[in-house]
VEXDREN-2710 file (C-alpha; in Angstrom, 1 decimal):
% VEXDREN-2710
k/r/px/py/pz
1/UNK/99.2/-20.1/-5.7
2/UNK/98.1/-19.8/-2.1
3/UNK/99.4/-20.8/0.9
4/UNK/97.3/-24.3/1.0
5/UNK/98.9/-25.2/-2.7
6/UNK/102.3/-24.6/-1.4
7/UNK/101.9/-26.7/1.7
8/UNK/100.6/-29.6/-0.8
9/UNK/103.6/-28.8/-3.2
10/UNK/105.9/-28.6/-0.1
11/UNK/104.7/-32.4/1.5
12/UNK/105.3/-33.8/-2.0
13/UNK/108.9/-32.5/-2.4
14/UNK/110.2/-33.6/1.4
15/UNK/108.3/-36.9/0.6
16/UNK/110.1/-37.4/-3.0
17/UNK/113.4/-36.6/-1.2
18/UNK/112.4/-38.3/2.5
19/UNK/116.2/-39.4/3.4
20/UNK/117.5/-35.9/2.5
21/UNK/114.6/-34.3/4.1
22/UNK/115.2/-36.1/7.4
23/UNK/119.1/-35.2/7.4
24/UNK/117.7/-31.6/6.8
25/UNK/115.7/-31.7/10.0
26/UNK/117.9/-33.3/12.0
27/UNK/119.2/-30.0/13.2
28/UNK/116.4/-28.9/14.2
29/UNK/115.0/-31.6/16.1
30/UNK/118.1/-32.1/18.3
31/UNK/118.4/-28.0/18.3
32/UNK/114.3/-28.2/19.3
33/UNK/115.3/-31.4/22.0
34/UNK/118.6/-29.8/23.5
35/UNK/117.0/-26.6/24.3
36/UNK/113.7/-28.0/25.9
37/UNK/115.5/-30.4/27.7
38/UNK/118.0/-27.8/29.2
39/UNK/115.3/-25.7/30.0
40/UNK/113.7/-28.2/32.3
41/UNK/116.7/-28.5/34.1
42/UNK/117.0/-25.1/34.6
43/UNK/113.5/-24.4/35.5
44/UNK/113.6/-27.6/37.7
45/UNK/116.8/-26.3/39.5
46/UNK/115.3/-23.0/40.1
47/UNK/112.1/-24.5/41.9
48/UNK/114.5/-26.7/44.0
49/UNK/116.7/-24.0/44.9
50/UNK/113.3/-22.0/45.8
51/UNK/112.1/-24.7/47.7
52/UNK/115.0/-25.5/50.0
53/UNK/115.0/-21.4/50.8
54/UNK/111.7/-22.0/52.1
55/UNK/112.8/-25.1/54.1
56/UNK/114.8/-22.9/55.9
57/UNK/112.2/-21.6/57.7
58/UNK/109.7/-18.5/57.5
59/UNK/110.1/-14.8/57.2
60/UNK/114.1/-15.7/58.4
61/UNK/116.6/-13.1/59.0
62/UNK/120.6/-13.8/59.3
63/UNK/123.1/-11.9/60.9
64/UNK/126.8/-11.8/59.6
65/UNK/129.7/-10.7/60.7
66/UNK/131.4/-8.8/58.4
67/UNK/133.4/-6.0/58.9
68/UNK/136.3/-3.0/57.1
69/UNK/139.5/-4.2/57.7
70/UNK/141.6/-1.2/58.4
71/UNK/144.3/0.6/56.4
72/UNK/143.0/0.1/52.9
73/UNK/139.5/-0.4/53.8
74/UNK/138.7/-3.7/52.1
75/UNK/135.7/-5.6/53.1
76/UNK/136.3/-8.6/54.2
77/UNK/133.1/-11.5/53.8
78/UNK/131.2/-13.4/56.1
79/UNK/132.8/-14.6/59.1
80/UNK/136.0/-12.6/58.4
81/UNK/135.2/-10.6/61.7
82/UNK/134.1/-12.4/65.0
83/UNK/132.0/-9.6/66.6
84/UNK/128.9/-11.3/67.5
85/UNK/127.7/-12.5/70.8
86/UNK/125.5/-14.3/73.2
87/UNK/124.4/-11.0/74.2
88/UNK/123.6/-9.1/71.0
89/UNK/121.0/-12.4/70.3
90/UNK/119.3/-11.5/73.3
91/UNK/119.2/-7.5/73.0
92/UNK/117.5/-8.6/69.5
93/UNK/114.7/-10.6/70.9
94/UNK/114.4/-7.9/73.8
95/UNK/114.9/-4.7/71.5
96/UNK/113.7/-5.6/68.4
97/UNK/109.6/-5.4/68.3
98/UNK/109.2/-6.9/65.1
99/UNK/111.5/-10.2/65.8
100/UNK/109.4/-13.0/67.6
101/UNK/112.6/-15.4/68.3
102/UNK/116.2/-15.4/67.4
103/UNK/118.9/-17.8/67.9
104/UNK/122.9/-17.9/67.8
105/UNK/124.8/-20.4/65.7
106/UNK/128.4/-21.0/66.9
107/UNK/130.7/-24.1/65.9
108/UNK/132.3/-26.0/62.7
109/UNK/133.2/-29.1/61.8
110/UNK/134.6/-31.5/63.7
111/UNK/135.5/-35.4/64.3
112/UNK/132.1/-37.7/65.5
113/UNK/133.1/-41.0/67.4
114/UNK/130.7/-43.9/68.5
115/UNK/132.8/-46.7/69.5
116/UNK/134.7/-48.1/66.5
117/UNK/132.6/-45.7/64.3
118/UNK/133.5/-42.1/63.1
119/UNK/132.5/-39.5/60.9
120/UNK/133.4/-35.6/60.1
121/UNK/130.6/-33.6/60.5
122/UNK/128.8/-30.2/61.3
123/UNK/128.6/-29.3/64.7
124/UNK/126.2/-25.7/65.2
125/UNK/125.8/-24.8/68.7
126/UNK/122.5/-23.1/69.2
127/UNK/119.7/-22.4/71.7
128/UNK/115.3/-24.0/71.6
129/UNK/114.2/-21.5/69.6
130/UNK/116.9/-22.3/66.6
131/UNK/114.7/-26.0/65.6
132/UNK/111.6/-23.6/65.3
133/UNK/113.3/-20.8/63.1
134/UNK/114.9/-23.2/60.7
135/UNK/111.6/-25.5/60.4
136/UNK/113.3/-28.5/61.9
137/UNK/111.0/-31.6/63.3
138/UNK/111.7/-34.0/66.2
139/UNK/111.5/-37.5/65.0
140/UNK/112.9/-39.0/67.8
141/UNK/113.3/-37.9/72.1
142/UNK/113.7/-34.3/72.4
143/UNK/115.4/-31.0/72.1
144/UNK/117.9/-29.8/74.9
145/UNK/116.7/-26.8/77.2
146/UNK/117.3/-23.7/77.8
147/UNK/118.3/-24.9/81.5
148/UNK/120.6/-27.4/79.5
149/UNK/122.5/-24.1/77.6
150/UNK/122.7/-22.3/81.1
151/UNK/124.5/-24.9/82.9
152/UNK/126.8/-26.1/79.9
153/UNK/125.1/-29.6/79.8
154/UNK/126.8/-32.0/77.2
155/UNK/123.6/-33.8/75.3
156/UNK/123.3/-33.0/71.8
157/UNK/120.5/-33.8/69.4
158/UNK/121.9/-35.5/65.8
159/UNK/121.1/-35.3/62.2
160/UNK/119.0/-38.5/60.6
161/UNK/121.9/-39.2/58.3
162/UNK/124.8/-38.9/61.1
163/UNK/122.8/-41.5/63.1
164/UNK/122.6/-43.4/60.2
165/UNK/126.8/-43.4/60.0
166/UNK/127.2/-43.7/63.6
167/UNK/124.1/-46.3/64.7
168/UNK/123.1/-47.7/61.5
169/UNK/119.0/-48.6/61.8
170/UNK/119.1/-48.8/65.5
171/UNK/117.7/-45.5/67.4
172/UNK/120.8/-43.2/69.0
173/UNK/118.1/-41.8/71.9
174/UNK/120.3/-42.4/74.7
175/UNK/123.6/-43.1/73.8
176/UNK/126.8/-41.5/74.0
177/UNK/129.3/-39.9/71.5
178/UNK/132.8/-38.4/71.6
179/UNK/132.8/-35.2/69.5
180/UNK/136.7/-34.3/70.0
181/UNK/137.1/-36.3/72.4
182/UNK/134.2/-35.1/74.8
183/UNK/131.5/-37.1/75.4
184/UNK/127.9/-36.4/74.5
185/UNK/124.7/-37.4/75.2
186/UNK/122.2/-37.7/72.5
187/UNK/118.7/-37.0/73.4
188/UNK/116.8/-36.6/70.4
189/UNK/117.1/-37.5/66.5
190/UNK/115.9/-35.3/63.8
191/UNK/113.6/-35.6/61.6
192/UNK/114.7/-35.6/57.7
193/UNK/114.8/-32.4/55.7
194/UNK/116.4/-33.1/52.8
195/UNK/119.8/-31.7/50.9
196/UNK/119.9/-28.3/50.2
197/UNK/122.4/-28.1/47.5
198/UNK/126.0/-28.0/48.8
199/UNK/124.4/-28.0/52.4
200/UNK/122.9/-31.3/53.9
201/UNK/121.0/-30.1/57.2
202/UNK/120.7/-34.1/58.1
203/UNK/124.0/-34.7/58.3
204/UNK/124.8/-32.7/61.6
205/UNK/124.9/-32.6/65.4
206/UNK/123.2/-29.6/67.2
207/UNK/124.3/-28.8/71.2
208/UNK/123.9/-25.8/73.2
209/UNK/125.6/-23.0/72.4
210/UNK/127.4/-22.6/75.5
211/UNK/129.2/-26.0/75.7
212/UNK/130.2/-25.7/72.0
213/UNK/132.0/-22.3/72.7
214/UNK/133.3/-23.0/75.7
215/UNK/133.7/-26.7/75.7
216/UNK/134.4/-27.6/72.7
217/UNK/135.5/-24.9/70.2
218/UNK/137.0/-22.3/72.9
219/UNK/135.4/-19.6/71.0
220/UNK/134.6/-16.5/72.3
221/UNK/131.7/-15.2/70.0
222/UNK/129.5/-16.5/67.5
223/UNK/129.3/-17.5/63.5
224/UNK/125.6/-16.1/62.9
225/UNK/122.1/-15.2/65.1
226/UNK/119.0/-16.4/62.9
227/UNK/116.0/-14.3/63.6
228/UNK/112.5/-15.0/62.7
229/UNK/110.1/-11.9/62.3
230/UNK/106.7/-11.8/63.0
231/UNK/105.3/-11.7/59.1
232/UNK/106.3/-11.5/56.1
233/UNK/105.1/-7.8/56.2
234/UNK/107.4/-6.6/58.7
235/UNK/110.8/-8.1/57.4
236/UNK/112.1/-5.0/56.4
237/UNK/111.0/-3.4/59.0
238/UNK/112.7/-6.3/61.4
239/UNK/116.0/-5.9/59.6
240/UNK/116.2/-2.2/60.2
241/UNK/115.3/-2.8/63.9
242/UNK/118.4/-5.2/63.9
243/UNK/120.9/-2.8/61.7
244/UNK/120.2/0.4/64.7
245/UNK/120.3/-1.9/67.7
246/UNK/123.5/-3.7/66.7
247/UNK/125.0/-0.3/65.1
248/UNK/124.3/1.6/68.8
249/UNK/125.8/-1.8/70.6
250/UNK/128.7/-1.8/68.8
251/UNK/129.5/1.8/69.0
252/UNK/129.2/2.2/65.3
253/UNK/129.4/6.1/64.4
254/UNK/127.1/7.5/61.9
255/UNK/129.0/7.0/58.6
256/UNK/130.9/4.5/59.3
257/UNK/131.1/1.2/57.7
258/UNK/129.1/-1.6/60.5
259/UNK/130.6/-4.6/61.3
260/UNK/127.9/-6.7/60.5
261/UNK/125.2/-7.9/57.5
262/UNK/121.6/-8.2/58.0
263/UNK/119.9/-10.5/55.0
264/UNK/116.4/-11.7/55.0
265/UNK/114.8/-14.4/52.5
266/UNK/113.5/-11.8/50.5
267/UNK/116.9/-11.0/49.4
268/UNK/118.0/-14.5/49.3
269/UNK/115.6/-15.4/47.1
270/UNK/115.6/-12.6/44.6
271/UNK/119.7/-13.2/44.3
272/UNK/119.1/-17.3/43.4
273/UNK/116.0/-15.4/41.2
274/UNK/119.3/-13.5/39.3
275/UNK/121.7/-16.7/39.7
276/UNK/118.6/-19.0/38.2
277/UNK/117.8/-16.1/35.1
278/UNK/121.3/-16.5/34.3
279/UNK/121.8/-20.1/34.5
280/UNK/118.8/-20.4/32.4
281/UNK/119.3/-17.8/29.4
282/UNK/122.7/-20.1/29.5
283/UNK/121.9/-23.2/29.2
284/UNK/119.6/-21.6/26.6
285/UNK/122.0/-19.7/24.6
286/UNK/124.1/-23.0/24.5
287/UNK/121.3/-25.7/23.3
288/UNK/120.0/-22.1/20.8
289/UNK/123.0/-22.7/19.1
290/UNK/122.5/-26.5/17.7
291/UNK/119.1/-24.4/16.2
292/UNK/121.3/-22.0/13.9
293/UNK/123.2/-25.0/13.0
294/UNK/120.3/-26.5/12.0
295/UNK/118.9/-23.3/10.3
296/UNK/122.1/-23.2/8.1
297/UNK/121.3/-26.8/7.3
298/UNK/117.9/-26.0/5.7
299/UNK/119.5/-23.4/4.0
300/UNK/121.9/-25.2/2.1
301/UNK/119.3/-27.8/1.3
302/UNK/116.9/-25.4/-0.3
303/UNK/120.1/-24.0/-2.0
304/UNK/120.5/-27.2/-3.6
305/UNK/116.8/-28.1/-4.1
306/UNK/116.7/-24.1/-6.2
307/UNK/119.3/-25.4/-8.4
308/UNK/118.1/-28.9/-9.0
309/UNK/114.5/-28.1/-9.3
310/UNK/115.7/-25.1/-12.0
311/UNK/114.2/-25.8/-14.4
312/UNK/110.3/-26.4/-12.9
313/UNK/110.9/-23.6/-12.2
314/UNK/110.9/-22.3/-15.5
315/UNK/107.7/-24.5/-16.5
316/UNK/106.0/-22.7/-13.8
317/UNK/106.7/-19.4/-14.4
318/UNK/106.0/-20.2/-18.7
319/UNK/102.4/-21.6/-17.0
320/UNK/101.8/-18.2/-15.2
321/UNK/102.9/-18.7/-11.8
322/UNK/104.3/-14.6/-10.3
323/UNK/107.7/-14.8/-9.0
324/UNK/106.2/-14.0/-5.5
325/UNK/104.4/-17.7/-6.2
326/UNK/107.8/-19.1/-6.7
327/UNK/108.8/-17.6/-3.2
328/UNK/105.9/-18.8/-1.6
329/UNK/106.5/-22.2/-2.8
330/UNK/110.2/-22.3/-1.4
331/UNK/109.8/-20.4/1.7
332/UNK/106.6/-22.8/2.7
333/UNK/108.7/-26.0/2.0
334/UNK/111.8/-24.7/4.3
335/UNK/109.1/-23.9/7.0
336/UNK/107.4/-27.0/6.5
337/UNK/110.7/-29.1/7.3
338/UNK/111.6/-26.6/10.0
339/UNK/108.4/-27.2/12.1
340/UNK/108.4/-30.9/11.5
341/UNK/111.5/-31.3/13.2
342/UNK/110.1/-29.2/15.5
343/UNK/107.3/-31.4/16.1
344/UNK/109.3/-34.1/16.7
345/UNK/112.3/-32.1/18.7
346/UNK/109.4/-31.7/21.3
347/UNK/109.1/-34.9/21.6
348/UNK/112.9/-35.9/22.3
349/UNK/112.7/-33.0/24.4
350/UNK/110.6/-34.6/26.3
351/UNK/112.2/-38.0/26.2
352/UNK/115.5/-36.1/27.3
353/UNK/113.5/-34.5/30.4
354/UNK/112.5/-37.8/31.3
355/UNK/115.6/-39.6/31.4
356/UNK/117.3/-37.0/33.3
357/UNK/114.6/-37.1/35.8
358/UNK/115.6/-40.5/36.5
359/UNK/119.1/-39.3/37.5
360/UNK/119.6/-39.8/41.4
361/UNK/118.6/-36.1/43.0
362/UNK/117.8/-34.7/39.7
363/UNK/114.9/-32.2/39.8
364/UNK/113.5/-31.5/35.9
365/UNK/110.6/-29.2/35.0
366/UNK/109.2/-28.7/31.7
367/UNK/107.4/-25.6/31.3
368/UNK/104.6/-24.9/28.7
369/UNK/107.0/-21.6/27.8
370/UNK/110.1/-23.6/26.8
371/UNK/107.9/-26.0/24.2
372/UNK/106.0/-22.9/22.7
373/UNK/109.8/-20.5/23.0
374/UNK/110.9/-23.7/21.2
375/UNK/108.5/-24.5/18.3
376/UNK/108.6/-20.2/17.7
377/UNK/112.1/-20.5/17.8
378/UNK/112.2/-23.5/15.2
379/UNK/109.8/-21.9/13.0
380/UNK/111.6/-18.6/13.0
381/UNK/115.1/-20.1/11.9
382/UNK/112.6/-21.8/8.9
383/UNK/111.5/-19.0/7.6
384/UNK/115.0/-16.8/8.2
385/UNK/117.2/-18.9/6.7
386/UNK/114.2/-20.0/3.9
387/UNK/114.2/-16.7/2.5
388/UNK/117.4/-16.6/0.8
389/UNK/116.8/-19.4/-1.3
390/UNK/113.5/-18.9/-2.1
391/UNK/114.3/-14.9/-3.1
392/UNK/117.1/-17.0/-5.5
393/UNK/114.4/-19.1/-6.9
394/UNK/112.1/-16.3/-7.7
395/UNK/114.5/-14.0/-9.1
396/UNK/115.6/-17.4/-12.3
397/UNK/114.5/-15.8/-15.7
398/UNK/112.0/-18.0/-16.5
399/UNK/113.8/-18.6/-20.3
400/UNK/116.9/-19.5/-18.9
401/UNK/115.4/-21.4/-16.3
402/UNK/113.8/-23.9/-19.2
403/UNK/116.9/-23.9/-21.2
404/UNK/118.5/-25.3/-17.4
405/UNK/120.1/-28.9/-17.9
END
């Protein structure tokens, strides 16, 4: 019998048994559907956690404070050491012949009034050069100078979805806010950038640096410089640059532990590359799992179908068939109902992908990879958990196998 006879032989017995058949397959077809749908979210997460790194602007470099505590040496993590200044930002952008701008960050959170309107939002303090480095746009009036950071001017430049809190529809350009208690000016309105995961750059208030450490904050140094280097080719180059300047600044002895962190997007993106590989082969181990259970389904099916189709069996064999026939027959029809649940898993895979792209802020991706990973996968658990009942079928002695009742 060859592999053509089998399939034929295979089709009749699911369609003599179609109910049974279809329980059979159901394992695999939400096993098939779990694990394709899963994978587009992981796959689209990945590409939306890829593309709001890039929003953050090109070739970017960030500098942390981070320092040893003493005694027992334990690190502590970013922003458990205020060591940063005004100063160091500009020794970068003087020093450093790879950087082409850099900019401080300095502030927090704090309370946003606008007559009987308030919210609680992010306040950075910054200089010009910081809209440029992050990729923001101006939809609306302008960015403060740097004349405006020299002389400690209060005018600040808000987020499109704090003016949507504070103002509603109507444009802020011109009017005036209380952030704790001290009164702003805004002169220019952002343009939208979207949410970048737990971080929403809309929803914030930028003024210069100088009033928000010494107006507003009364803080002394600053949270983070962002530096932007020249290319993409010299970011390695930039962040050494950085490391020996800030080392030699702040009298940091060969050896010794610095009291800062230099990370470029390079390295940002390779660690959500390692976050997004795990979240993936997870999600995919979990929906893998409904697979087996469907595997184990087939295999108890084709258990029963050896037993109850005993004694064909026998007639078979007496008519010539070779126990490797009787194999072949068995192992064909568990693949067969494997990849037909298969087939249609795909296809609620597919349905699932859709309906979670309808969520609000869902981002879902299938890939080409998952489907074929899938359909392998499906046919793999056919023919793995076919075998043992179709070895059982071959090894019936053909005389007891016509005797069977």
């Amino acid at each position: 019998m060859n592999i053509g006879e089998s399939m034929l032989v295979a089709m009749e017995g699911i369609a003599a048994n179609k109910m049974r058949a279809a329980l059979t397959m159901l394992g695999v077809i939400i096993g098939v559907g779990a694990v394709i749908t899963m994978l587009a979210l992981a796959t689209g997460a990945s590409k939306n956690m890829m593309s709001r790194i890039q929003q953050m602007g090109t070739n970017v470099l960030m500098i942390m404070p981070g320092r040893t505590r003493g005694g027992g040496g334990v690190r502590g993590g970013f922003g458990s050491s205020e060591v940063l200044t005004l100063d160091d930002v500009t020794a970068v952008v003087k020093d450093c012949p790879s950087v082409d701008a850099a900019a401080p960050q300095a502030g927090g959170n704090a309370q946003v009034k606008y007559q009987n309107q308030n919210t609680n939002t992010s306040i950075t303090g910054t200089t010009p050069p910081y809209i440029s480095i992050s990729n923001f746009q101006m939809q609306e009036g302008r960015f403060f100078t740097n004349s405006e950071v020299n002389s400690l001017k209060r005018v600040a430049v808000i987020g499109p979805t704090t003016a949507t809190t504070l103002f509603g529809s109507s444009s802020p350009i011109g009017k005036n806010i209380r952030i704790r208690g001290i009164q702003f000016q805004i002169v220019g309105l952002l343009a939208p950038k979207g949410s970048q995961g737990f971080q929403d750059p809309d929803d914030q208030i930028m003024i210069p640096v100088t009033t928000a450490m010494k107006r507003v904050f009364g803080e002394q140094n600053i949270r983070m410089i962002i530096a932007q280097a020249k290319s993409m080719k010299v970011m390695d180059q930039a962040s050494d640059e950085i490391a020996n300047l800030l080392r030699k600044r702040h009298n940091i002895v060969a050896g010794s532990d610095q009291d800062f962190m230099v990370r470029n997007q390079a390295d940002i993106m390779q660690m959500a590359n390692q976050f997004s590989s795990m979240f993936t082969l997870l999600l995919g181990g979990i929906a893998s799992v409904s697979l087996l259970v469907g595997g184990i389904g087939i295999m108890n099916i084709m258990l029963v179908s050896v037993t109850e189709r005993t004694r064909e069996i026998g007639i078979r064999m007496a008519l010539g068939a070779r126990r490797r026939d009787i194999q072949l027959q068995f192992l064909v029809e568990a693949l067969v109902l494997s990849l037909l649940g298969g087939i249609v898993g795909i296809l609620l895979g597919f349905v699932g992908a859709w309906g979670l792209s309808r969520m609000p802020n869902a981002m879902v991706s299938v890939s080409l990879s998952s489907v074929l990973m899938s359909f392998g996968f499906a046919a793999f658990v056919g023919i793995f958990f076919g075998y043992y009942p179709a070895l059982q079928a071959s090894k019936l002695n053909p005389i007891d196998a016509l005797r069977y009742e």
